[in-house]
C-alpha positions as CSV (number, residue, x, y, z in Angstrom):
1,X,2.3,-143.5,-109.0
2,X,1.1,-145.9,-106.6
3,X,2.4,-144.8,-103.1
4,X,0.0,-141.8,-102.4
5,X,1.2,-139.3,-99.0
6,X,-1.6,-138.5,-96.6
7,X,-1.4,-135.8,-94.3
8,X,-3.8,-134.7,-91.9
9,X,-5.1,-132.1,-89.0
10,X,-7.8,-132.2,-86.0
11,X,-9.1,-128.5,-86.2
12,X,-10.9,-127.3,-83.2
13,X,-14.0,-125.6,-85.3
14,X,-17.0,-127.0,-87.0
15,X,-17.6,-128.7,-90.3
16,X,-19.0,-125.8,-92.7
17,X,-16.3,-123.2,-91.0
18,X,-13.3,-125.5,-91.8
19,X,-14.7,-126.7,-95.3
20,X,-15.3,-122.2,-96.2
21,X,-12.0,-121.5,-94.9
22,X,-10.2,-124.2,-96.7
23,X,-12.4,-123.4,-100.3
24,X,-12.9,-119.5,-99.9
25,X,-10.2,-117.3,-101.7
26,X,-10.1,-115.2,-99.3
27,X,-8.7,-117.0,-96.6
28,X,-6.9,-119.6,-98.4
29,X,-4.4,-116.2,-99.0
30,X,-4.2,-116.5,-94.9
31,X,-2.9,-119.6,-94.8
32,X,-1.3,-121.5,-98.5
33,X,2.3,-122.0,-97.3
34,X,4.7,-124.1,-95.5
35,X,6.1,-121.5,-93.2
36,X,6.4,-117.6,-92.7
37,X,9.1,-116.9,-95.1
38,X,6.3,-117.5,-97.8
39,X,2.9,-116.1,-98.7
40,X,0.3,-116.9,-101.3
41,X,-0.3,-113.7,-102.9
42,X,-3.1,-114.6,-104.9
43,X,-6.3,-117.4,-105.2
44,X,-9.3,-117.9,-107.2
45,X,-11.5,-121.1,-106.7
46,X,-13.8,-122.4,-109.3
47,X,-15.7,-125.0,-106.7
48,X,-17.4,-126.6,-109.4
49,X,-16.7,-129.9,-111.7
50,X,-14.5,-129.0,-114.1
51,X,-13.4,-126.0,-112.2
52,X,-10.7,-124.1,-112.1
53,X,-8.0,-123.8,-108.5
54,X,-5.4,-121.3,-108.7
55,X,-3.0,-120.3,-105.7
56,X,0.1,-118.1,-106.2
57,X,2.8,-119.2,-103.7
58,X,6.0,-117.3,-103.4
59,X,8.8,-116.0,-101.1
60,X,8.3,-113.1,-99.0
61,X,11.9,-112.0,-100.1
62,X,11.1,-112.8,-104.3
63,X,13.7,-114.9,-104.6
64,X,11.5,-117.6,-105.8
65,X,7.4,-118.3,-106.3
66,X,5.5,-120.7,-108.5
67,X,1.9,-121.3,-109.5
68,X,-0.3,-124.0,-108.2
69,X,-2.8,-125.0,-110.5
70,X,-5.7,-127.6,-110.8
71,X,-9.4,-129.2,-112.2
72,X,-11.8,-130.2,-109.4
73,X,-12.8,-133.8,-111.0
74,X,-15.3,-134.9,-107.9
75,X,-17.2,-132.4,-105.5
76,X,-19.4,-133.7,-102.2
77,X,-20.3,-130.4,-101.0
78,X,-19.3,-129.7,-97.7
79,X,-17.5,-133.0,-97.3
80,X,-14.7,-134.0,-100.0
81,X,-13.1,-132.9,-103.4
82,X,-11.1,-134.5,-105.5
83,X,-8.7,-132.3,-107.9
84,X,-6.1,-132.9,-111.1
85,X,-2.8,-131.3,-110.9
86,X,0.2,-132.1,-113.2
87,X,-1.0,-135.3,-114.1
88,X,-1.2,-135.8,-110.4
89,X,-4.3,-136.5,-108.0
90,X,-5.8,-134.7,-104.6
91,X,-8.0,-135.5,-102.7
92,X,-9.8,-133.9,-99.3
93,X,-11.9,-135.5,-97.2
94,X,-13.5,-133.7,-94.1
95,X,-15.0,-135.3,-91.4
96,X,-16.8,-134.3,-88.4
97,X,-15.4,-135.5,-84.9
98,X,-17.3,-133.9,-81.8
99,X,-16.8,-130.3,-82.0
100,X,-13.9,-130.8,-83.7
101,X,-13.2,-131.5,-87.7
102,X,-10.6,-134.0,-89.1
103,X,-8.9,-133.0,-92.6
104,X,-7.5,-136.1,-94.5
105,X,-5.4,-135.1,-97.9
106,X,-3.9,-137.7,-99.7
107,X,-2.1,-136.8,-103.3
108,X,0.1,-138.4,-105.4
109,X,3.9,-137.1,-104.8
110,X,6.3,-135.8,-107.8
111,X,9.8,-137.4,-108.7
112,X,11.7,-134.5,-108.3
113,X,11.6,-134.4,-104.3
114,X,12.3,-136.8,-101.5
115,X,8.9,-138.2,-100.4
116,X,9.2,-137.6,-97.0
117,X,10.2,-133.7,-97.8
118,X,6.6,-133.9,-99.8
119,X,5.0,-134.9,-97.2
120,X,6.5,-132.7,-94.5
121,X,5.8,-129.8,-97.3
122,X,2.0,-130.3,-97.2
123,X,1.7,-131.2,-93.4
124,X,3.0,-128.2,-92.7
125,X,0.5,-126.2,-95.1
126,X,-2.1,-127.8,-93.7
127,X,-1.0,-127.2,-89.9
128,X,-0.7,-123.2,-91.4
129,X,-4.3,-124.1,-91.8
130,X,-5.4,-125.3,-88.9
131,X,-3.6,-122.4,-87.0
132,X,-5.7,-119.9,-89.0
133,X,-8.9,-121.5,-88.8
134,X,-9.1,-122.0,-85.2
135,X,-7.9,-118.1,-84.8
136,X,-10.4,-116.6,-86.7
């Protein structure tokens, strides 16, 4: 898979606060999903080499929910991870800007989905992101 999707966010907080929020269990609950219909239940993070990601994602209603596993295979602490998924790759880079923090995530898309509905997909996580960060 050579065309890779990046999608990105400008969050109005500082580096360590949007790199905890985005790697902490506790909050990536708050915010892992495309839009309010859904909710992630359920995360544990293994922030380690060779550790383990887990985030349940599922409609509100039930109707429909899947798990969203991966191996961290690079770690630069505070600044960029790179995780396996499916046979797929991940990676997140954070960089400071001002007061402000830049997210960068660029993984490989699956075959199953329009590329553009991929993308649109994990932009919209990651905007669910930003909202939460720069509200708590």
């Amino acid at each position: 898979m050579n065309n890779k999707i990046t999608v990105a966010a400008t969050i109005n907080a500082d580096l360590k606060k949007v790199w905890d929020y985005y790697t902490q269990p506790e909050h990536i609950v708050n915010w892992n999903f495309a839009n309010s219909s859904w909710h992630c239940p359920k995360a544990e993070n293994n922030m380690s080499v060779g550790g383990r990601y887990f985030a349940r994602m599922e409609a509100k209603d039930g109707s429909f929910g899947f798990d969203f596993e991966a191996i961290y295979s690079e770690i630069i602490d505070g600044q960029e991870f790179t995780y396996e998924f499916g046979g797929r790759t991940a990676n997140v880079k954070l960089k400071k800007a001002n007061n402000q923090t830049e997210i960068i995530v660029t993984f490989d898309p699956e075959h199953e989905n329009p590329m553009d509905m991929q993308k649109s997909g994990w932009q919209a996580i990651l905007d669910n992101f930003r909202v939460y960060t720069e509200n708590n």
